[in-house]
C-alpha positions in Angstrom: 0.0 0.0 0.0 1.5 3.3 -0.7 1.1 6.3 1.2 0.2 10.1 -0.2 2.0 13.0 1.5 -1.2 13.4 3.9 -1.2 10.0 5.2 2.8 10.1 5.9 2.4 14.1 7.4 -0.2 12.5 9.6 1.6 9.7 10.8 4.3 11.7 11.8 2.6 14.3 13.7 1.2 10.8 15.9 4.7 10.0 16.2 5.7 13.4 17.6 2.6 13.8 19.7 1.7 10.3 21.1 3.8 9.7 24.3 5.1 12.9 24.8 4.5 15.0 27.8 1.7 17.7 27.3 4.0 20.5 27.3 5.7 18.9 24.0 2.6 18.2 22.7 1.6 21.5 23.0 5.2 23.0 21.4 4.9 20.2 18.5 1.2 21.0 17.8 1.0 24.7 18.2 4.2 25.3 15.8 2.3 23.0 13.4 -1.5 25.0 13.7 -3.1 28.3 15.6 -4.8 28.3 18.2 -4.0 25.1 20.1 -4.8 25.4 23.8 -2.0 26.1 26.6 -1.7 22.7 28.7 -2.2 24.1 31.8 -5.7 25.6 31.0 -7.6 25.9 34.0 -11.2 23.9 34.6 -12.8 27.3 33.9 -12.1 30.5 32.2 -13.6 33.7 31.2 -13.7 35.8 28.0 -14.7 39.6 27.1 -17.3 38.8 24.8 -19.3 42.3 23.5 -22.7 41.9 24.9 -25.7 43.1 22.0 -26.1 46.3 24.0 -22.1 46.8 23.3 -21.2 46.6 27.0 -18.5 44.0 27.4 -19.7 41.1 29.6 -18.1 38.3 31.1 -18.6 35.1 29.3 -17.8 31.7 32.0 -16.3 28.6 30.6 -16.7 25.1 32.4 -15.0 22.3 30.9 -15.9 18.3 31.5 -13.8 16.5 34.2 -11.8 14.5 31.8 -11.1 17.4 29.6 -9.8 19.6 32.3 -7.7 17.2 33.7 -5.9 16.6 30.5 -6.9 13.3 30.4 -7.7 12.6 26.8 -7.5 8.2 27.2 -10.6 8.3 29.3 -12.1 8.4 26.1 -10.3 8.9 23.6 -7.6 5.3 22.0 -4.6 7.2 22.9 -2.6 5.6 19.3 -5.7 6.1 16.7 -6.5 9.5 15.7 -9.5 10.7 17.5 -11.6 6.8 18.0 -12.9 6.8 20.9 -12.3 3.9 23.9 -16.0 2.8 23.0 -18.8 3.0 20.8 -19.7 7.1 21.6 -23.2 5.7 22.4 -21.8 4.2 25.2 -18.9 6.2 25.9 -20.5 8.4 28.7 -21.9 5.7 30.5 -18.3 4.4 31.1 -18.6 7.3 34.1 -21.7 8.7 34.1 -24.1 6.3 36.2 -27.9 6.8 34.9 -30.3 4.2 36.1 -32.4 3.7 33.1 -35.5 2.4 34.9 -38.3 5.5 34.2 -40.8 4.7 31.8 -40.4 7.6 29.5 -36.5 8.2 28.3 -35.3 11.0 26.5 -34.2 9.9 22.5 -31.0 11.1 22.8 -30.2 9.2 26.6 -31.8 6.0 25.4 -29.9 6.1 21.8 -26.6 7.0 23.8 -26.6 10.7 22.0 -25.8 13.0 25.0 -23.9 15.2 22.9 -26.8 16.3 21.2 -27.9 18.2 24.1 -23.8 18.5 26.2 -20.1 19.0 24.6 -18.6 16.5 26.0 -15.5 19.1 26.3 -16.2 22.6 27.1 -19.6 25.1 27.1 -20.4 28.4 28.4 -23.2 27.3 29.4 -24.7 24.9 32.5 -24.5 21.5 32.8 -21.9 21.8 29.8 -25.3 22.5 27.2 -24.5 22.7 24.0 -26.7 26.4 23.7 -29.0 28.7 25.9 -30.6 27.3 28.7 -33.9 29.2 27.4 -33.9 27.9 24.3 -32.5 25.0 24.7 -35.2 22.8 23.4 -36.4 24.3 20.5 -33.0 22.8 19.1 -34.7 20.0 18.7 -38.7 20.5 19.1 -40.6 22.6 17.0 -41.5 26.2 19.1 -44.9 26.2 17.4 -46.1 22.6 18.2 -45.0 23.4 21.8 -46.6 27.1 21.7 -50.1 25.2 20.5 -50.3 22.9 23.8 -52.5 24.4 26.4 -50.8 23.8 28.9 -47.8 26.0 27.4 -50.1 28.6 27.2 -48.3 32.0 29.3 -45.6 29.5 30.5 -42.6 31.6 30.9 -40.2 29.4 33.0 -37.6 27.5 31.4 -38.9 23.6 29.8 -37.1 21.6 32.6 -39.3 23.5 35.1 -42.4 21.0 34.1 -40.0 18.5 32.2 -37.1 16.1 33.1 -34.7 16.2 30.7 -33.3 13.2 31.0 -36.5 10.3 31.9 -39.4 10.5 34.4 -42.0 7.9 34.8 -44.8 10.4 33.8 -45.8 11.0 30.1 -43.9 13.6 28.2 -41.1 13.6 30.8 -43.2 15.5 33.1 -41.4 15.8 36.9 
C-alpha cells in the first residue's frame, strides 16, 4: 500500500505527539496549527465577549472532568487518531451512572446521543449545554407545536421546570 503525503504528514505528527508530555505536545502542535490550547488551562475561564447592547460582559467557561484534567484516554484510543475507547453511544456511561429504569426516556439518553444536548468538552453554558438554557429545546422540538399545547399557554419558565430532561415515569417527561 503506498502512502500520499497526507497519510505520511499525519503519521508523523502521531509519532511526535503520542507519548510525549503535554508541554511537547503542545510546542509540536501549536508550531504546526493556531490556536491550540495552553496545557495548563484551567477547569474554567472567562472571555470579554461584547454583549448586543455593546457593553462588554463576562462570558464563564466550564469544561468536563476528563477534559480539564488533560486526560484525553478516558475516552479517547490514545494511538488512533481521534476513535474513541468505546462506541460514543456508550462512551458516557463508562462514568456517568444513569439508572435507566423511568418509563419515558429521552431519545437522545436511550440512543446514547448526549452530545446532542452536552459538549462532552467545554460550554459556556450549565451542565456543559451545547446552547441557551432558554432555548435549549427548541433545538430539537418545534416552538410552534410546543406554543399550541395548552398547557404551554403564558408559561414563561424554562422547559425543565415542568419536564425532566433526561427520563421520568410520567408521560412527556413530566417531573
Amino acid at each position: 500500500m503506498k502512502l500520499g503525503p497526507v497519510s505520511i504528514y499525519v503519521s508523523v505528527l502521531m509519532l511526535l505527539t503520542i507519548g510525549c508530555d503535554p508541554t511537547e505536545r503542545y510546542h509540536v502542535l501549536s508550531f504546526l496549527f493556531d490556536g491550540v490550547p495552553q496545557p495548563q488551562a484551567p477547569a474554567e475561564r472567562s472571555e470579554t465577549q461584547p454583549a448586543a447592547n455593546g457593553v462588554p460582559s463576562q462570558v464563564r467557561y466550564r469544561e468536563h472532568g476528563p477534559y480539564a484534567a488533560k486526560m484525553c484516554n478516558a475516552c479517547h484510543e490514545p494511538t488512533a487518531f481521534n476513535a474513541l475507547v468505546v462506541p460514543a453511544d456508550r462512551l458516557c456511561f463508562k462514568c456517568h451512572d444513569f439508572n435507566l429504569d423511568k418509563k419515558y426516556i429521552h431519545g437522545p439518553l436511550a440512543s446514547g446521543g448526549c452530545t446532542a444536548c452536552h459538549d462532552p468538552h467545554s460550554s459556556q453554558y450549565q451542565y456543559l449545554l451545547v446552547s441557551e438554557p432558554d432555548h435549549f429545546c427548541t433545538q430539537c422540538h418545534d416552538p410552534d407545536s410546543i406554543g399550541r399545547v395548552s398547557a404551554h399557554q403564558g408559561v414563561t419558565e424554562q422547559c425543565t421546570a415542568c419536564h425532566d430532561a433526561h427520563m421520568s415515569d410520567n408521560k412527556y417527561l413530566l417531573r
